[in-house]
C-alpha positions as a LaTeX table, in Angstrom:
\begin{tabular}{lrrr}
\hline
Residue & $x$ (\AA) & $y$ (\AA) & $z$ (\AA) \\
\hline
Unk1 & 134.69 & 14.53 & $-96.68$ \\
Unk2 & 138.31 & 15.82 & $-96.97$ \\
Unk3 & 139.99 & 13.77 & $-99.82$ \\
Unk4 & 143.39 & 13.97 & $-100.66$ \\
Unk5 & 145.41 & 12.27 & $-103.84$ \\
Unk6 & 147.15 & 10.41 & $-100.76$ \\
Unk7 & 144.75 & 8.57 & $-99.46$ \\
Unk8 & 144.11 & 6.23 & $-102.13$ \\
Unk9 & 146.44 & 3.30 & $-103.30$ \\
Unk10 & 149.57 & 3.94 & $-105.26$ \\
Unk11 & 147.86 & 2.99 & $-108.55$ \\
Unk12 & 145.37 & 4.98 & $-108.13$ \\
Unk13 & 147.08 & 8.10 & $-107.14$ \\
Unk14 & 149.07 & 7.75 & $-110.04$ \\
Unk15 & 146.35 & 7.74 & $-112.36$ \\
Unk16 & 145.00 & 11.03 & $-110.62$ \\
Unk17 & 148.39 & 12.65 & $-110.81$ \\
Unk18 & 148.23 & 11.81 & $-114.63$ \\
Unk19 & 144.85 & 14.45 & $-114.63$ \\
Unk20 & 146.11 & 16.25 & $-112.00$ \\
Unk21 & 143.39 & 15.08 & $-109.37$ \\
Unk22 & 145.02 & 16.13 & $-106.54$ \\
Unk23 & 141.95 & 17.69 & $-104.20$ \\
Unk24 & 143.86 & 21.15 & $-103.77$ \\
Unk25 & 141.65 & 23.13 & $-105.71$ \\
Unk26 & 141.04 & 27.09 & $-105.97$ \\
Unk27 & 138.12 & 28.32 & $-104.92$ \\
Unk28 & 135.41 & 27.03 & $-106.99$ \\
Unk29 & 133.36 & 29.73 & $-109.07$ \\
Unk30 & 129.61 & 30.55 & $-107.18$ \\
Unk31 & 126.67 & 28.30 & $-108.03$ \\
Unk32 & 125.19 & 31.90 & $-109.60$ \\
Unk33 & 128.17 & 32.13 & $-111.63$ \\
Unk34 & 127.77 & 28.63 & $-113.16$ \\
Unk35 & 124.04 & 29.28 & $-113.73$ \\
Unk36 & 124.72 & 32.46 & $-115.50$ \\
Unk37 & 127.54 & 30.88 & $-117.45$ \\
Unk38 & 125.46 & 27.73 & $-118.11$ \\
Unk39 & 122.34 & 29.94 & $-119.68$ \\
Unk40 & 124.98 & 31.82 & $-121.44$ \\
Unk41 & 126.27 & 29.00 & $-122.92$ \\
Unk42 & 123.03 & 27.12 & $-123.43$ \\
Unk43 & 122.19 & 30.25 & $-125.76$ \\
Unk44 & 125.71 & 30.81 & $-127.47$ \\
Unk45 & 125.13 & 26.72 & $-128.26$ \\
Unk46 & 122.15 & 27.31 & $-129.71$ \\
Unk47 & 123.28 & 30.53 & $-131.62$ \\
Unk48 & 126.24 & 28.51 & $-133.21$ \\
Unk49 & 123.80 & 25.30 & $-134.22$ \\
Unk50 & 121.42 & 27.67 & $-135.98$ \\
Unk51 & 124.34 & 29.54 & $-138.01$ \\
Unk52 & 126.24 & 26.26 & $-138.68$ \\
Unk53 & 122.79 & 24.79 & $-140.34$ \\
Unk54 & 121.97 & 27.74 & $-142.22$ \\
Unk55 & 125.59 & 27.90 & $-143.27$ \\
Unk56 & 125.87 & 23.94 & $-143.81$ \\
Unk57 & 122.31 & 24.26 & $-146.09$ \\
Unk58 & 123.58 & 27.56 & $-147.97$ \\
Unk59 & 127.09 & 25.59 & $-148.80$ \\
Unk60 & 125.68 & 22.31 & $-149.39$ \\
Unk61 & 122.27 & 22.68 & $-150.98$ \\
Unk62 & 121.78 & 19.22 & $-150.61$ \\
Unk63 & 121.19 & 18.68 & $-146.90$ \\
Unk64 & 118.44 & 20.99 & $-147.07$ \\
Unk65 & 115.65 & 19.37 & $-144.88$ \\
Unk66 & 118.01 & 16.90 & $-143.15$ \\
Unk67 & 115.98 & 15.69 & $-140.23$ \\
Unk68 & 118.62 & 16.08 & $-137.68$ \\
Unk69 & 118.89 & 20.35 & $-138.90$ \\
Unk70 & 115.59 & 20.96 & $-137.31$ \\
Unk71 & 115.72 & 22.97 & $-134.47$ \\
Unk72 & 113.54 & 20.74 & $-132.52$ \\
Unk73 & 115.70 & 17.97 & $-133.19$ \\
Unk74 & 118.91 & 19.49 & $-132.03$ \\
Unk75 & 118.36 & 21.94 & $-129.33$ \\
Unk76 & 117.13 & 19.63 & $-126.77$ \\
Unk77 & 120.71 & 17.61 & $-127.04$ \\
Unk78 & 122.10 & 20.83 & $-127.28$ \\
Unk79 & 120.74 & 21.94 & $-123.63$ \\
Unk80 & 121.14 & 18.71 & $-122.12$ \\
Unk81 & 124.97 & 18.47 & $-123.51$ \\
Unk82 & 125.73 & 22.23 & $-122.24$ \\
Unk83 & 123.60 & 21.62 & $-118.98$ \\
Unk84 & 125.67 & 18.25 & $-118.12$ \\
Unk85 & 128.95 & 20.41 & $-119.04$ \\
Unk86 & 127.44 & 23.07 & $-116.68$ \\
Unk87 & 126.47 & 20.76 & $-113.57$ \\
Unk88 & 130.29 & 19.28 & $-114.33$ \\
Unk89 & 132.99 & 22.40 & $-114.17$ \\
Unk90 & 132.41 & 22.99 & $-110.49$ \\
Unk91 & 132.97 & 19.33 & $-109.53$ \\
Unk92 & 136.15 & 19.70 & $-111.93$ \\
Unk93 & 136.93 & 22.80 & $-109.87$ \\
Unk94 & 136.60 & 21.18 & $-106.57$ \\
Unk95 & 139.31 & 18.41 & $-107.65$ \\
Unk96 & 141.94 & 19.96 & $-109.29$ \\
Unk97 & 144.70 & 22.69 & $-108.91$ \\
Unk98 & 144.31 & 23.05 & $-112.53$ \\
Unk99 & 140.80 & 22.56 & $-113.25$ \\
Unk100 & 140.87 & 24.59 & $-116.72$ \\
Unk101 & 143.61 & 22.00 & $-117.27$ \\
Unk102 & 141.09 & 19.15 & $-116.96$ \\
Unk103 & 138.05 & 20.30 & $-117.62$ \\
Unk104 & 139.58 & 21.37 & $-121.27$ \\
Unk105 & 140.54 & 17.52 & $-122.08$ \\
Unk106 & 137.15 & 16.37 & $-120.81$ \\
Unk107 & 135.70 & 19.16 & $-123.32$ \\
Unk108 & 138.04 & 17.71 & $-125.96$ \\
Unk109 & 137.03 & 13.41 & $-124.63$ \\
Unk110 & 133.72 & 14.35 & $-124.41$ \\
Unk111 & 133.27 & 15.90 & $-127.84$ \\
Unk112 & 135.18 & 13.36 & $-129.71$ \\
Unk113 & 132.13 & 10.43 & $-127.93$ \\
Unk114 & 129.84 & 12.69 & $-129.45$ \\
Unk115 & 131.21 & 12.26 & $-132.71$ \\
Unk116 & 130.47 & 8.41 & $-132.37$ \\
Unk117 & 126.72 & 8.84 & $-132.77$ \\
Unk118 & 127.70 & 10.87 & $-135.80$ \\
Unk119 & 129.96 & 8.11 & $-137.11$ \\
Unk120 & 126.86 & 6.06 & $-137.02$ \\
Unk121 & 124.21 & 7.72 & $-139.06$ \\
Unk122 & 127.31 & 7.69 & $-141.42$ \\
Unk123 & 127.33 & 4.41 & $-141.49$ \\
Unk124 & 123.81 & 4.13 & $-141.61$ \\
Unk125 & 123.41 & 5.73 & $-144.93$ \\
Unk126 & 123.40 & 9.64 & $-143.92$ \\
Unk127 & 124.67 & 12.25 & $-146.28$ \\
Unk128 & 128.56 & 12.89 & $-145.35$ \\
Unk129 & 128.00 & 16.56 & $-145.61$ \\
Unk130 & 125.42 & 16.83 & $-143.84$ \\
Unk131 & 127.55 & 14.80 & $-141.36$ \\
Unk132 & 130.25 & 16.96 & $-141.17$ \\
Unk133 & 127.78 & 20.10 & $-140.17$ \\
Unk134 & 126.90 & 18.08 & $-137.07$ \\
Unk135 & 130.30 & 17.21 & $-135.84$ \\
Unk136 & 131.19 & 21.10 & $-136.56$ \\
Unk137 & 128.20 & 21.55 & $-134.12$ \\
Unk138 & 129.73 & 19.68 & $-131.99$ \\
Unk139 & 132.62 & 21.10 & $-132.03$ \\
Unk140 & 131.14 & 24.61 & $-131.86$ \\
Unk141 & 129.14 & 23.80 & $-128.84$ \\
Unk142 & 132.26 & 22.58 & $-126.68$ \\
Unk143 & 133.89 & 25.37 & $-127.64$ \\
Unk144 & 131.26 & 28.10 & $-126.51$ \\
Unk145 & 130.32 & 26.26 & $-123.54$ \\
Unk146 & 133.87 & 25.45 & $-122.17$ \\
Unk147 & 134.51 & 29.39 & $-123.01$ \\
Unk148 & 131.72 & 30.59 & $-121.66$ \\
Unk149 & 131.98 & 28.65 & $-118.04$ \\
Unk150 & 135.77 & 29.06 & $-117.49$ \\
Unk151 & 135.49 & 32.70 & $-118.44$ \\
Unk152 & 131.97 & 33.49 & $-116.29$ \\
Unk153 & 132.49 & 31.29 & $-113.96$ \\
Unk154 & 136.09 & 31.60 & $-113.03$ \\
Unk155 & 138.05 & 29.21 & $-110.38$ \\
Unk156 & 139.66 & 32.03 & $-107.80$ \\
Unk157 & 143.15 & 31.47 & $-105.93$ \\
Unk158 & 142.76 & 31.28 & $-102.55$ \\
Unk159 & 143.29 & 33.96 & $-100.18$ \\
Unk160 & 145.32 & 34.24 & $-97.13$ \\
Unk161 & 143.18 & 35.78 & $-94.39$ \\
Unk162 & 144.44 & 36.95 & $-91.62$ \\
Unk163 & 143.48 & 37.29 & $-88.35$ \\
\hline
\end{tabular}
């Protein structure tokens, strides 16, 4: 299927201008690349999590044994969060000119919904600080993920061949 911004109603291709949706994209990096990038970021996530709790226990003594600090706990959302970002940049990069561009705010959208959960147990009665250490996972996980794929896994600009 060969879409173009075009081909869809006036509405609509506004919206897609608005993220630059314009199915003209570079070449999109190699499924190898991705995976490489993905595992890469999958253990940089994991990395960051562990240093942020250890950090997060050291400076406030209080969240020691917070249930969510186990490793258990968090590296399975970890992986499934850095996977899903994985199994998303090359469909970015197939719809965009500018899929850094894009693929950077839906880092940004994406970790700010994560925060909501966070918001919650909040509410629910969890310890702020202990709070805060998960959204700066959060935050650290975007961050080494959306590095890690857009540096690995790089869009190219097409080449003219010639025959």
């Amino acid at each position: 299927m060969n879409l173009r911004a075009h081909s869809f109603p006036a509405s609509v291709q506004r919206i897609l201008g608005w993220f630059h949706v314009d199915f003209n994209p570079p070449l999109p990096p190699s499924n190898a690349e991705v995976a490489v990038a993905t595992t890469i970021a999958i253990v940089g996530s994991l990395v960051a999590d562990a240093l942020l709790v250890v950090i997060g226990t050291h400076v406030f003594t209080s969240t020691k044994g917070f249930v969510h600090f186990q490793f258990s706990d968090y590296a399975k959302l970890t992986v499934i969060g850095v996977v899903i970002a994985g199994i998303g940049w090359p469909i970015v990069a197939r719809m965009t000119s500018r899929p850094k561009w894009l693929f950077f705010r839906l880092a940004v959208a994406m970790t700010l919904v994560l925060f909501l959960p966070d918001l919650y147990i909040l509410y629910t009665g969890e310890p702020l600080k202990a709070v805060v250490v998960l959204m700066c996972m959060h935050v650290a996980i975007a961050v080494v993920t959306y590095k890690s794929l857009v540096v690995l896994a790089p869009v190219r600009r097409q080449r003219h061949r010639f025959h």
